[in-house]
DRENDO-1510 file (C-alpha; in Angstrom, 1 decimal, always signed):
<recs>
REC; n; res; u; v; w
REC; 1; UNK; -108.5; -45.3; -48.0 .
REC; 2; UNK; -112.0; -45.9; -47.6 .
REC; 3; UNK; -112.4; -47.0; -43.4 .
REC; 4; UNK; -115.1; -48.4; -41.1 .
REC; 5; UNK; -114.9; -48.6; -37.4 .
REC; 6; UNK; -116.5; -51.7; -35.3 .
REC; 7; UNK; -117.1; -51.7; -31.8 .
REC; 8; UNK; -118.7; -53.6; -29.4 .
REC; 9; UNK; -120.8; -51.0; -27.9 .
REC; 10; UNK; -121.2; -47.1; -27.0 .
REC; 11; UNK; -122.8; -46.8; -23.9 .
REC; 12; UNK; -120.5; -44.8; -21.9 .
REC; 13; UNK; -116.5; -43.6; -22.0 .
REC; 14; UNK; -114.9; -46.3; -20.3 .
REC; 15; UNK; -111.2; -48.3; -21.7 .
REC; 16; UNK; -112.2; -49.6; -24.4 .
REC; 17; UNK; -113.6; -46.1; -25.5 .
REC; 18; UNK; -110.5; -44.4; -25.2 .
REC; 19; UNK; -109.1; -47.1; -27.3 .
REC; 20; UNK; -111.5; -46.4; -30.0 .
REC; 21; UNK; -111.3; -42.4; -29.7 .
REC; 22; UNK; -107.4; -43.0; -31.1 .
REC; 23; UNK; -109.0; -45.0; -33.1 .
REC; 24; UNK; -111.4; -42.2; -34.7 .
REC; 25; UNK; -109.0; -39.7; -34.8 .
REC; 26; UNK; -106.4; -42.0; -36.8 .
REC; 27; UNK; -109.6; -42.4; -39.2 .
REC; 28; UNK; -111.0; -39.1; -39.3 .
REC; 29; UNK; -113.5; -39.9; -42.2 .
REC; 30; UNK; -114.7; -43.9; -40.6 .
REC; 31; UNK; -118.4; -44.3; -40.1 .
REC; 32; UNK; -118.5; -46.5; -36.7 .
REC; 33; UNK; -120.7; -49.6; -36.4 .
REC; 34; UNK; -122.1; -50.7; -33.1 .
REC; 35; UNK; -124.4; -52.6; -31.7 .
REC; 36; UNK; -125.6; -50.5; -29.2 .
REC; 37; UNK; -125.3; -46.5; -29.2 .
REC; 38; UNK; -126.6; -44.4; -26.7 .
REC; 39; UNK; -126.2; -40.9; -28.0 .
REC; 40; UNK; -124.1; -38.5; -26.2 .
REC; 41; UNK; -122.6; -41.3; -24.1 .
REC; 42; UNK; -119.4; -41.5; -25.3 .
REC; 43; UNK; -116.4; -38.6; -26.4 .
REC; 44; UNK; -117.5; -35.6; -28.8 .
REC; 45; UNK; -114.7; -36.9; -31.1 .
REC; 46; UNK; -116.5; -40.0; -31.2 .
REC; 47; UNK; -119.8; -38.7; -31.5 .
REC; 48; UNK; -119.2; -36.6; -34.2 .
REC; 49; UNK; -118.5; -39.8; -36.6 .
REC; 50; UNK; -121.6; -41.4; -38.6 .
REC; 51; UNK; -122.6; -43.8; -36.1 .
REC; 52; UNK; -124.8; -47.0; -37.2 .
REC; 53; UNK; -126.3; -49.2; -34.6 .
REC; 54; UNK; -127.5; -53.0; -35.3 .
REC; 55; UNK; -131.3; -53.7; -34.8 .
REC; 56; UNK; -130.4; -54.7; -31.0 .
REC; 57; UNK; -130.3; -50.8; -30.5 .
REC; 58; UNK; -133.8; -50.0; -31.0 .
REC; 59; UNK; -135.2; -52.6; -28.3 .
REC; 60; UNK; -136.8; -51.1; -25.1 .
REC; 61; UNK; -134.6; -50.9; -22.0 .
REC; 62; UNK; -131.2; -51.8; -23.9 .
REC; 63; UNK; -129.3; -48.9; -23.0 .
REC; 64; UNK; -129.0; -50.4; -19.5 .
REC; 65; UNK; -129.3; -54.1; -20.0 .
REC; 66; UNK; -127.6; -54.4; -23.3 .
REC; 67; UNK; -125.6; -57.7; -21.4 .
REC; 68; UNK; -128.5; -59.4; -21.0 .
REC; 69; UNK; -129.3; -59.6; -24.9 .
REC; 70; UNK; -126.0; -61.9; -25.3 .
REC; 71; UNK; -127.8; -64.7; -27.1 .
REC; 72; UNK; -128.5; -62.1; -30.2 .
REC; 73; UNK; -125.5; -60.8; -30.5 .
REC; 74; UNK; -124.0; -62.6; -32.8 .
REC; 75; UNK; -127.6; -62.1; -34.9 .
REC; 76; UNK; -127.1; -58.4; -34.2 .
REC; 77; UNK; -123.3; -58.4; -35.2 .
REC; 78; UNK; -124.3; -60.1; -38.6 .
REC; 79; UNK; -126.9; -57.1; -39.7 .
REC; 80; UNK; -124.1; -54.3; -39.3 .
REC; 81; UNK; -122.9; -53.2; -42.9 .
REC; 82; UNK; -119.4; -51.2; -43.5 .
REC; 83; UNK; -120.4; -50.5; -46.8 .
REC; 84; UNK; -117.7; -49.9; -49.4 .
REC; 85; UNK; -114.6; -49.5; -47.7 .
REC; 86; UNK; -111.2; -50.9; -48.5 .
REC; 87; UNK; -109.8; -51.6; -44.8 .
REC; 88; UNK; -112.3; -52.4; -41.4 .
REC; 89; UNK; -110.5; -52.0; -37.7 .
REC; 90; UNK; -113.0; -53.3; -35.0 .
REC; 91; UNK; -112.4; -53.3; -31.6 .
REC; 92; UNK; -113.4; -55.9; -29.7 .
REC; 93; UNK; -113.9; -58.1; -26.6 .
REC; 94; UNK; -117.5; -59.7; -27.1 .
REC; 95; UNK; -118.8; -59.8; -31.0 .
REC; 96; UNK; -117.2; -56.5; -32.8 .
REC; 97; UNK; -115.1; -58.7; -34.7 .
REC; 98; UNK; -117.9; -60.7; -36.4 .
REC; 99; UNK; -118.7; -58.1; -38.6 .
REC; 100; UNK; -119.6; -58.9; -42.1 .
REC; 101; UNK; -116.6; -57.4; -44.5 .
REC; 102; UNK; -117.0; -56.5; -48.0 .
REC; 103; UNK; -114.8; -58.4; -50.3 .
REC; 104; UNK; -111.4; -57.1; -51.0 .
REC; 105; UNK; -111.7; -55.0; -48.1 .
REC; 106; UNK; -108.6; -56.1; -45.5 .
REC; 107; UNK; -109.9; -56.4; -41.6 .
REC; 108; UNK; -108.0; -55.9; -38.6 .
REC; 109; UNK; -109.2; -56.5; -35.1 .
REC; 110; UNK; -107.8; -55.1; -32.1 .
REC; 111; UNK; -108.6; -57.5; -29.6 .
REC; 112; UNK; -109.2; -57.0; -26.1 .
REC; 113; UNK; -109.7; -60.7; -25.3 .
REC; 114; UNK; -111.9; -63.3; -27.2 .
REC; 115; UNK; -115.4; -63.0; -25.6 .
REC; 116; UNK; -115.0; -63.0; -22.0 .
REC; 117; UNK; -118.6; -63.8; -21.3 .
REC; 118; UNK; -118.1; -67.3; -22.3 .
REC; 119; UNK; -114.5; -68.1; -22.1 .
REC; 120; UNK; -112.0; -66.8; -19.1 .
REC; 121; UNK; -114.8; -65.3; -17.1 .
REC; 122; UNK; -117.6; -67.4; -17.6 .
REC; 123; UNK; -118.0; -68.4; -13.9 .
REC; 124; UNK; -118.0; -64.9; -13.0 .
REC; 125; UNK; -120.7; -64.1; -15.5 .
REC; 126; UNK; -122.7; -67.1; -15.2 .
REC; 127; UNK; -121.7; -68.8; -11.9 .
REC; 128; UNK; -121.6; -72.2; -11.1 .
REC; 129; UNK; -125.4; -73.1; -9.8 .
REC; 130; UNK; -128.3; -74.3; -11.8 .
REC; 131; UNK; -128.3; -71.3; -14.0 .
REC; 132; UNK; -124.9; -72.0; -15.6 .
REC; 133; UNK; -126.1; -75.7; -16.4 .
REC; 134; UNK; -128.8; -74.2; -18.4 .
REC; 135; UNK; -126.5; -71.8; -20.3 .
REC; 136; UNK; -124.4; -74.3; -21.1 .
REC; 137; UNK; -125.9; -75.0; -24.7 .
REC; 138; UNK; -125.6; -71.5; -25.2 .
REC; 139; UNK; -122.2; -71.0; -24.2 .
REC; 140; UNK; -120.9; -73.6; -26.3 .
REC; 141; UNK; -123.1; -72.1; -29.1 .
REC; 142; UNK; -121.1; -69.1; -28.4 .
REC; 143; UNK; -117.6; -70.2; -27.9 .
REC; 144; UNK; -118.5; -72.0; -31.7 .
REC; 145; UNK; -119.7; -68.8; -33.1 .
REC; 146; UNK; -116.6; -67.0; -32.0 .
REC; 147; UNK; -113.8; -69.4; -33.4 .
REC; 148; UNK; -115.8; -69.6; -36.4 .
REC; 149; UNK; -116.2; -65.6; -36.6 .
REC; 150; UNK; -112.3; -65.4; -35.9 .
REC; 151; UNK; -111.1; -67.4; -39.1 .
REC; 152; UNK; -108.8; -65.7; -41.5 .
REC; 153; UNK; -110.7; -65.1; -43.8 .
REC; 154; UNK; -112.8; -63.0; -42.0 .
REC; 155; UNK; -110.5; -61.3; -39.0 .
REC; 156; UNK; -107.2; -61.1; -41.6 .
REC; 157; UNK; -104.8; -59.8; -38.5 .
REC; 158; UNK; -105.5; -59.7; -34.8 .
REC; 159; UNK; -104.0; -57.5; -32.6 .
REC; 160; UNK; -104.1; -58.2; -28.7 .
REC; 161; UNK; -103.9; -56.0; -25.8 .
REC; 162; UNK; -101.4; -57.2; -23.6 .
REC; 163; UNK; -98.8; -61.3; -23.6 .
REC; 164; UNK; -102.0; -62.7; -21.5 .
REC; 165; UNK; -104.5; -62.0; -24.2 .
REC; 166; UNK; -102.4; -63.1; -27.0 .
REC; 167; UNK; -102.0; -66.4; -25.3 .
REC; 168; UNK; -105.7; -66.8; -25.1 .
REC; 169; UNK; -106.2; -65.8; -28.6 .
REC; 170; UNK; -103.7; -68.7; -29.4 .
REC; 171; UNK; -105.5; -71.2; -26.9 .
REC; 172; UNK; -109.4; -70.3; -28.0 .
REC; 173; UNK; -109.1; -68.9; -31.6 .
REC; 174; UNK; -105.5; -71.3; -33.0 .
REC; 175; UNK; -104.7; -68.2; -34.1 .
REC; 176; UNK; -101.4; -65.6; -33.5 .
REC; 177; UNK; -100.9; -62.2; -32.4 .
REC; 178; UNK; -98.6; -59.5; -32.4 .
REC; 179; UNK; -99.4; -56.8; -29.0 .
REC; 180; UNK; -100.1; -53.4; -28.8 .
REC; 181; UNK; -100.5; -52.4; -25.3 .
REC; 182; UNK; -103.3; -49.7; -25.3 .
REC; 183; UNK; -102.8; -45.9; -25.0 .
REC; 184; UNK; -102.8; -44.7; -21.1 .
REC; 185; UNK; -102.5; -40.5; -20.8 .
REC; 186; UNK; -99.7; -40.8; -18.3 .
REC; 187; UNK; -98.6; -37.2; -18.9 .
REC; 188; UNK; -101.8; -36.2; -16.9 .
REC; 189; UNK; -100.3; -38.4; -13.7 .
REC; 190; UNK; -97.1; -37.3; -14.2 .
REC; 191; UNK; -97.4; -33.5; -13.8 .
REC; 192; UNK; -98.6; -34.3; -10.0 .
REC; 193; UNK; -95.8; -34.3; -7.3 .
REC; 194; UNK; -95.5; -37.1; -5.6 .
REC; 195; UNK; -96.3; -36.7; -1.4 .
REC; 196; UNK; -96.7; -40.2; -0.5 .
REC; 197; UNK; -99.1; -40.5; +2.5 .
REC; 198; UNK; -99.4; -43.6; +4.7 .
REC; 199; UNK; -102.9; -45.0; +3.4 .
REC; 200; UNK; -102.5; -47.2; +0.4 .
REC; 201; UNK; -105.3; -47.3; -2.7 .
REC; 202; UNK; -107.6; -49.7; -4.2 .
REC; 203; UNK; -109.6; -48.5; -7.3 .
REC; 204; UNK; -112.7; -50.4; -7.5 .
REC; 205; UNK; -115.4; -51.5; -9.8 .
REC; 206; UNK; -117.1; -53.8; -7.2 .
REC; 207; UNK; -118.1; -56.8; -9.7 .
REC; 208; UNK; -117.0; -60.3; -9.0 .
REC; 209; UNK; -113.8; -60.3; -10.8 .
REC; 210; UNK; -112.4; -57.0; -9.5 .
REC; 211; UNK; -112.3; -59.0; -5.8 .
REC; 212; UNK; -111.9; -56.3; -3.3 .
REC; 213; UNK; -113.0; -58.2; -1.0 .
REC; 214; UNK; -109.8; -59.9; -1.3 .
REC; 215; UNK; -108.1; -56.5; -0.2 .
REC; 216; UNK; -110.8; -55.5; +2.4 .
REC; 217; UNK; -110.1; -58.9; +4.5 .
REC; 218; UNK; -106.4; -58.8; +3.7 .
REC; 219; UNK; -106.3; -54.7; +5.2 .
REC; 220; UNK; -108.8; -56.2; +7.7 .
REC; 221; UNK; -105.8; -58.2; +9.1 .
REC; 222; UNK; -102.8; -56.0; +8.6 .
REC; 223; UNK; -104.3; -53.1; +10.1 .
REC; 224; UNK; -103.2; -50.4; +7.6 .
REC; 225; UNK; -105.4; -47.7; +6.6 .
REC; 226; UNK; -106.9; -48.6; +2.8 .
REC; 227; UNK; -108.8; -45.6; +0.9 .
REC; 228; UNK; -111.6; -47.1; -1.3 .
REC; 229; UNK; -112.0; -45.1; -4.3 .
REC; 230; UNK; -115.0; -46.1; -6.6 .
REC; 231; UNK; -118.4; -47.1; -7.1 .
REC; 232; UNK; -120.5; -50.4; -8.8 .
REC; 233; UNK; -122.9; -52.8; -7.9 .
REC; 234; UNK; -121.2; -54.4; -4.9 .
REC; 235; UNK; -119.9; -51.3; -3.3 .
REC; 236; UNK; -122.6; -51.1; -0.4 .
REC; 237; UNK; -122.1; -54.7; +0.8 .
REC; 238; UNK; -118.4; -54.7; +0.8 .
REC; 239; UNK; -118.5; -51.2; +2.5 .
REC; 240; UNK; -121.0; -52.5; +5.0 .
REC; 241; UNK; -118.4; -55.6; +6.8 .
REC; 242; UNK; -115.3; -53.0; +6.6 .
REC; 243; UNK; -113.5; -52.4; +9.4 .
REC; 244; UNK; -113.0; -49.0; +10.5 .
REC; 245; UNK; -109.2; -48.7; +8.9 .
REC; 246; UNK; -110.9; -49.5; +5.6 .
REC; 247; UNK; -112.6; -45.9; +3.8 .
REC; 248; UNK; -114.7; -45.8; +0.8 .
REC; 249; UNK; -114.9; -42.4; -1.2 .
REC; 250; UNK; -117.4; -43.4; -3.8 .
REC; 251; UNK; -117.1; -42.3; -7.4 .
REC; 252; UNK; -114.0; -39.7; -7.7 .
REC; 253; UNK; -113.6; -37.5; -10.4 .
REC; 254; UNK; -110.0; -37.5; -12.3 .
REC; 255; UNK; -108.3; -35.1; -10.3 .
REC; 256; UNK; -109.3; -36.5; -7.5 .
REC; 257; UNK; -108.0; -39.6; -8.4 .
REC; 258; UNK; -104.6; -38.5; -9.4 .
REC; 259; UNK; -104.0; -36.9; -6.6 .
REC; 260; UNK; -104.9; -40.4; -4.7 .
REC; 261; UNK; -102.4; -41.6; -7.2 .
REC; 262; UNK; -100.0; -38.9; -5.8 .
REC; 263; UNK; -100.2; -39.9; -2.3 .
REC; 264; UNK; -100.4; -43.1; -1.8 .
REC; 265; UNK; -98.3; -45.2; -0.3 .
REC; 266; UNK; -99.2; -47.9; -3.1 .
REC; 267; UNK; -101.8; -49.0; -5.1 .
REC; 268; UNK; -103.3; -52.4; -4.1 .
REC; 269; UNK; -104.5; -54.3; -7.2 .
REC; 270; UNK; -106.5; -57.4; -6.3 .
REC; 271; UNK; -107.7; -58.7; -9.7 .
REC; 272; UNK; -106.7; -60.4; -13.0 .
REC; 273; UNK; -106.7; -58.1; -16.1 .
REC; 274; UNK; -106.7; -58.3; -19.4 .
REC; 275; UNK; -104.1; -55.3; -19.3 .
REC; 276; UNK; -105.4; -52.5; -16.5 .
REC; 277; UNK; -105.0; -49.2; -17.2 .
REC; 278; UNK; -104.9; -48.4; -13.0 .
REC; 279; UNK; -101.6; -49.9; -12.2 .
REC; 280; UNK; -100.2; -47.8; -15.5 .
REC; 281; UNK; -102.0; -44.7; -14.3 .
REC; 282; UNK; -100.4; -45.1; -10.7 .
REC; 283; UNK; -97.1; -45.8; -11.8 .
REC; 284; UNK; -97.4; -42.9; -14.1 .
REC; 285; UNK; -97.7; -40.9; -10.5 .
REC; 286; UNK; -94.7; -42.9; -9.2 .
REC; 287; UNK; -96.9; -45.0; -6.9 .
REC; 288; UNK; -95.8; -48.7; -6.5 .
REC; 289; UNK; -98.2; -51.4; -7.1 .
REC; 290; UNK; -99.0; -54.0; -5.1 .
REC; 291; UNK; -100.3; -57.0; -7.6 .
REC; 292; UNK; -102.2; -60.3; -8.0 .
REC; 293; UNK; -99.3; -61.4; -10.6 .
REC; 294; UNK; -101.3; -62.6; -13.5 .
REC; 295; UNK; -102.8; -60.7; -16.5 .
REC; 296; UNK; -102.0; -57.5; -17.8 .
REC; 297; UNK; -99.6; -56.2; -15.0 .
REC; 298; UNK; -97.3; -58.8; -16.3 .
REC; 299; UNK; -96.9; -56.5; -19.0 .
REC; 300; UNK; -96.7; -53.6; -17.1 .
REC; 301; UNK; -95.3; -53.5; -13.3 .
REC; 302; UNK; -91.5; -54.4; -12.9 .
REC; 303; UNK; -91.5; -56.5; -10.0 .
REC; 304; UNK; -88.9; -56.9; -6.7 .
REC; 305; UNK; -86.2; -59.2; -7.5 .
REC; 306; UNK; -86.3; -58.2; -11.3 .
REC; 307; UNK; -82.9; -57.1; -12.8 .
REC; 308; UNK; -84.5; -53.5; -13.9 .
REC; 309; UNK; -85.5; -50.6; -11.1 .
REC; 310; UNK; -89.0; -52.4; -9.5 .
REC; 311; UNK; -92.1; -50.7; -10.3 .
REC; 312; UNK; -94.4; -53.1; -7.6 .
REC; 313; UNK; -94.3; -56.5; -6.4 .
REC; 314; UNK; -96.8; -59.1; -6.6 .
REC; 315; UNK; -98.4; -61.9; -4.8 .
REC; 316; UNK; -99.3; -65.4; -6.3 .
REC; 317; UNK; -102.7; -66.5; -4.4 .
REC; 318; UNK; -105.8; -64.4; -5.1 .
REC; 319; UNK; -106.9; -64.3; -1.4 .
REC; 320; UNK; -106.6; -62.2; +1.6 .
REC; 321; UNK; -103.7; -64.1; +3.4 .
REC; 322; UNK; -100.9; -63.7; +0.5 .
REC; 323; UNK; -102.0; -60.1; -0.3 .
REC; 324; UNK; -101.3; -58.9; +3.3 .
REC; 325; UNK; -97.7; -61.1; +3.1 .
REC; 326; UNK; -96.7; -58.9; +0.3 .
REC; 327; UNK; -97.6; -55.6; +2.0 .
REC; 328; UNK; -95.9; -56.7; +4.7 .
REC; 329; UNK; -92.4; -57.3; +2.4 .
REC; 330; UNK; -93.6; -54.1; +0.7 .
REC; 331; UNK; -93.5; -52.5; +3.8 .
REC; 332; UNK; -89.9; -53.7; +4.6 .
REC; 333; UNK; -88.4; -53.1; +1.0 .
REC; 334; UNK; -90.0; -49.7; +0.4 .
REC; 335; UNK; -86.7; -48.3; +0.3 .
REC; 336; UNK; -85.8; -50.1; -3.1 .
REC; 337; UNK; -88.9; -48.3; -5.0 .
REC; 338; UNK; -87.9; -44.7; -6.1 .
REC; 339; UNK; -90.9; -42.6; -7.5 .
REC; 340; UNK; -88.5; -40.9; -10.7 .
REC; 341; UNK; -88.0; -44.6; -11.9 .
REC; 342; UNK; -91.2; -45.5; -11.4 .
REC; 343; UNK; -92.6; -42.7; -13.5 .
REC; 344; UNK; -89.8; -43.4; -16.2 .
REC; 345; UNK; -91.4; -46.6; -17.1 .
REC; 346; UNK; -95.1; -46.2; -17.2 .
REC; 347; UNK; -94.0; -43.5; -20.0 .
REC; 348; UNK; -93.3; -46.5; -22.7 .
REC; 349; UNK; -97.1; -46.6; -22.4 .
REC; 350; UNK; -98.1; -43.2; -23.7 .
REC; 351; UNK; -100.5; -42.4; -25.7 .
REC; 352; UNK; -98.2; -41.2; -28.6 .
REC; 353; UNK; -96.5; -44.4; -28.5 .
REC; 354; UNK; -99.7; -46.1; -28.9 .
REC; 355; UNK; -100.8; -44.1; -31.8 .
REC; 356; UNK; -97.1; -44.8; -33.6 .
REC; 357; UNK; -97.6; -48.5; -33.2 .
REC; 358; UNK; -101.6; -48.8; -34.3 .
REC; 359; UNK; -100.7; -46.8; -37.4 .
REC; 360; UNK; -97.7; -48.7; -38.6 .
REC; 361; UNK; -100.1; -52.3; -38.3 .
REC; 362; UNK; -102.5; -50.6; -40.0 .
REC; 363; UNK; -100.0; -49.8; -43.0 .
REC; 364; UNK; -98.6; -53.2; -42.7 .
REC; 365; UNK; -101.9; -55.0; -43.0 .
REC; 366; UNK; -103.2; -52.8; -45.6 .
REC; 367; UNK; -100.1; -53.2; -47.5 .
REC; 368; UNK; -100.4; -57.0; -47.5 .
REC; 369; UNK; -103.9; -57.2; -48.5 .
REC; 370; UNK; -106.9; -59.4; -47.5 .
REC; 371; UNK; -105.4; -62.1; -49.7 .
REC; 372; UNK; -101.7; -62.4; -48.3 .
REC; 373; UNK; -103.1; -62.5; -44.5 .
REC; 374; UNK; -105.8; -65.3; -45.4 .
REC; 375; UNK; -103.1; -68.0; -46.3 .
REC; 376; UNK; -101.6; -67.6; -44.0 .
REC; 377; UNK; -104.3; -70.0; -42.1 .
REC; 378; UNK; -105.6; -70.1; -38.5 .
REC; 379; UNK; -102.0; -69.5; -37.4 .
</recs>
């Protein structure tokens, strides 16, 4: 079978890279199309494919502000060419899925959400000032462009990440999807015993959305010792009106971070996800999670009061006030976590599970052809 790989864009090895290194080595012979590629910047594995990059790739500057070309995107997305292949899996959460396919040829688009710049996280993209009233023609340009770039006849079978981003694909797109919850190495995590420690963890990425700020106030308050571990754009601020109980460690490497995993009290999770591979990888260490309860960890964290062993527990208002209220019930029901169970249940997230269940949708929508999935309609 004659394959093509899509993605949004290679400019590092982040989640979405991991995702698309199972990806490669399922399709050994793919080319991969991108609109962006920074050589070297990504796994050997993927490296080592034919990789084609859109026009966008060439412009000065674009390995670092590749965000700010948004508005061609869609222009960019258009001029990638798979060539003559028979089946095209993109990867996608901005434009990857827009991807001209070759007739006959069957597509299949692992989703991680519909374009986040524009839909869910628009406000913490844009904001809410002057500037997003002047993006607005452009964001409903955009949200346009990606229902239209979604239709079956062009995306023939979409695939989302996790319950919450098959809703949105249902609310944005009109369309179904079946989920495949991405492939976490949870064998790594759970070779480490577990020596819980007192401090609890937060795992940042300092952007808007992540809002550790939400857990710096809330440990601000409750007095418990918090270990930072991480680094982005709003590290320094955040880091400069902790109090002392709050540490931040910076950028740790793997290791380091599973052994943080390890020892941990709990892992404090703050933000809304489209899955979140943390909370996995923690649990994976037998760590309980402490959770803002929407997104991904819906999916995966087992909370108190659930019929099954709990994994975590979570809190319903993203602020500092209901965060510290749940560590403080964590804090009198740690007794009903036990690390063995925990660890039993971040295993159904493996890696070899994933690469069971991306193959046999692969066979499925190959076996059903372009033709089958198309009238089917915008389900």
């Amino acid at each position: 079978m004659r394959s093509a790989l899509v993605h949004d864009w290679l400019t590092g090895m982040r989640g979405g890279e991991k995702v698309l290194l199972e990806h490669a080595r399922l399709l050994p012979d793919a080319a991969v199309h991108t609109l962006v590629h920074v050589p070297g910047s990504t796994h050997p594995e993927i490296e080592s494919h034919p990789i084609h990059a859109s026009p966008l790739s060439r412009l000065p500057g674009i390995a670092r502000h590749y965000r700010k070309a948004l508005p061609l995107f869609p222009w960019a997305v258009a001029r990638l060419d798979p060539g003559e292949v028979d089946f095209v899996l993109s990867s996608s959460h901005a434009v990857a899925k827009g991807v001209p396919v070759p007739p006959g040829a069957v597509h299949l688009c692992y989703c991680f959400t519909p374009m986040r710049y524009v839909w869910d996280q628009a406000d913490a993209y844009l904001g809410r000032g002057a500037f997003r009233m002047l993006a607005r023609p452009l964001v409903a340009g955009l949200r346009n462009w990606d229902v239209w770039s979604s239709a079956p006849s062009r995306v023939h079978r979409v695939v989302g990440i996790s319950r919450t981003v098959a809703e949105r694909i249902r609310r944005h797109w009109g369309r179904e999807a079946s989920v495949i919850h991405p492939p976490v190495d949870v064998g790594r995590f759970a070779r480490i015993p577990r020596t819980p420690e007192d401090f609890y963890l937060l795992v940042g990425g300092f952007v808007p959305y992540k809002r550790e700020d939400v857990a710096i106030d809330a440990f601000r308050e409750l007095g418990l010792p918090l270990v930072v571990a991480g680094d982005g754009p709003g590290r320094a601020a955040l880091a400069a009106r902790a109090p002392a109980n709050v540490g931040f460690l910076g950028r740790v490497d793997d290791a380091a971070l599973a052994g943080l995993y390890a020892r941990c009290r709990a892992l404090v999770y703050p933000q809304e996800e489209d899955f979140g591979i943390v909370p996995v990888e923690a649990q994976a260490a037998g760590a309980p999670v402490v959770a803002f309860g929407r997104g991904g960890v819906r999916d995966t964290v087992v909370p108190l009061g659930d019929a099954a062993p709990p994994t975590g527990l979570f809190f319903d208002a993203q602020d500092a006030a209901s965060l510290a209220d749940a560590v403080r019930r964590f804090e009198r029901e740690a007794i009903a976590f036990d690390s063995d169970a925990i660890r039993r249940h971040a295993r159904q997230f493996d890696m070899a599970r994933y690469r069971r269940e991306i193959r046999a949708a692969i066979d499925e929508t190959v076996a059903h052809g372009p033709q089958a999935w198309e009238t089917r309609g915008p389900q």
